[in-house]
C-alpha positions in Angstrom: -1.1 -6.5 -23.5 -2.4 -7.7 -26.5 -6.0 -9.2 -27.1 -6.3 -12.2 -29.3 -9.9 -14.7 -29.7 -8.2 -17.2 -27.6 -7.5 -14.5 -24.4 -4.8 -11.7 -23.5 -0.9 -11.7 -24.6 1.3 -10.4 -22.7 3.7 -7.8 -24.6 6.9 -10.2 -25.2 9.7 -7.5 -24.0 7.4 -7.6 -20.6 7.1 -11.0 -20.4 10.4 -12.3 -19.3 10.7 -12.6 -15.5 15.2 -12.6 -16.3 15.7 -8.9 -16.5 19.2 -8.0 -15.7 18.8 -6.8 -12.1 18.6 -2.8 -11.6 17.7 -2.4 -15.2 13.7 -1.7 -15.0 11.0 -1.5 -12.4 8.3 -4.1 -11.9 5.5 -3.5 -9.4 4.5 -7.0 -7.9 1.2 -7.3 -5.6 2.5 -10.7 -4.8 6.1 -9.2 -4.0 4.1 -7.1 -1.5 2.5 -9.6 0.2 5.5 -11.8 0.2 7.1 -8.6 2.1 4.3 -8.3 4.5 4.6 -11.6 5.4 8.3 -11.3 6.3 7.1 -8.1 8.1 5.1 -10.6 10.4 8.2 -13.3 11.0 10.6 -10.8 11.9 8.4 -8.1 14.1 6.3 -11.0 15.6 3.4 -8.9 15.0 0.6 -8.5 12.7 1.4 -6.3 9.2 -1.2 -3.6 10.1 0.1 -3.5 13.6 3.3 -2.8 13.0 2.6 -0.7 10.2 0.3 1.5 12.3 2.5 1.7 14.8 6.1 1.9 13.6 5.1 4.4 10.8 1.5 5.7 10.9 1.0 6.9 14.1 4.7 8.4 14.3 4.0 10.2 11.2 0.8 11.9 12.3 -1.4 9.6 10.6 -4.2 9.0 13.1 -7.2 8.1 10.9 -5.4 5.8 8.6 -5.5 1.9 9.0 -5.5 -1.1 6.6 -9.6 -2.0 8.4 -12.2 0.0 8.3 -12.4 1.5 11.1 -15.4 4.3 12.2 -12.5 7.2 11.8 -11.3 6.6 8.3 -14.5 5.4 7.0 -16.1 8.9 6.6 -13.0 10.2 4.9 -13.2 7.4 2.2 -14.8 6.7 -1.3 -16.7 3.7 -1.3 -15.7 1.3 -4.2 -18.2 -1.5 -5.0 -17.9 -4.3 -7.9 -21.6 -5.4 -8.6 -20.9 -9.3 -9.2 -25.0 -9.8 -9.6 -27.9 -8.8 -9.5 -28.8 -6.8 -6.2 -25.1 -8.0 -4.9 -22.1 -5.8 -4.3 -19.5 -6.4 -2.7 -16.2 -4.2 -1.9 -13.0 -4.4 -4.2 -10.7 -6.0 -1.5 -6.8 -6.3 -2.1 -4.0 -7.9 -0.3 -3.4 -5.6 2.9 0.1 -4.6 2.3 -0.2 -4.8 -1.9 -2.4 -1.3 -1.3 -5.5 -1.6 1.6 -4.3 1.3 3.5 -7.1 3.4 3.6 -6.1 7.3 4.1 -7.1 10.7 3.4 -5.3 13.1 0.9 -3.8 14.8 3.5 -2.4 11.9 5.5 -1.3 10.6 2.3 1.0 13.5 1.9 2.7 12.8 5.2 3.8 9.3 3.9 4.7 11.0 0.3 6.8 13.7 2.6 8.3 10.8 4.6 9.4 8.8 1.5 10.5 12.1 -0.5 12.7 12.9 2.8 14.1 9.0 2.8 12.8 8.2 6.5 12.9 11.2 8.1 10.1 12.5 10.4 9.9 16.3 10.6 8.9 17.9 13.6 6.7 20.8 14.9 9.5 23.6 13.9 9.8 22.2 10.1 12.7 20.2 10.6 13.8 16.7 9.6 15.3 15.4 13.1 14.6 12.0 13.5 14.0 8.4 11.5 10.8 6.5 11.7 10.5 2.5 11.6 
């Protein structure tokens, strides 16, 4: 981005929302929450429900949850925005744009998970079954 007097600019190549399809990468928060949603109308369940259950739990993440919850609470950094004076509240994001709250370690069972393209390895080191 750019800075001017009048406010920010975005970077012209950036800015155009008609890039040729499978040519570059844009992360979207509101493409996440859009996807969360769908999440919801086809499982008939609520987004950290299903998440928790279809792919946390399975992978052997027990602590982590998109609330706070008394287990992944003291595993967690706590990051405050002061807004004013003797005020602070917690930087909250849309749930499935990045609110999962984990621990390194259970974070490297999703990155194993992903790296392994849905497989779930099991107690012997082996990559035997799909998850979700």
């Amino acid at each position: 981005m750019t800075f001017r007097a009048g406010g920010v600019q975005a970077i012209p190549e950036t800015a155009s929302h008609t890039l040729a399809t499978r040519t570059r990468m844009s992360y979207s928060n509101p493409g996440n929450a859009i996807a969360g949603y769908l999440i919801e109308k086809a499982s008939g369940q609520p987004f950290d429900l299903y998440i928790r259950e279809t792919f946390l739990r399975p992978l052997g993440m027990e602590k982590a949850d998109f609330p706070f919850t008394d287990a992944n609470k003291a595993m967690l950094a706590t990051v405050m925005k002061k807004i004013r004076r003797g005020l602070w509240i917690s930087i909250i994001y849309l749930r499935p744009a990045g609110d999962l709250k984990a621990s390194p370690g259970e974070l490297a069972k999703l990155v194993q998970f992903l790296l392994r393209r849905g497989r779930v390895e099991n107690a012997t080191g082996e990559a035997n079954r799909s998850c979700g």
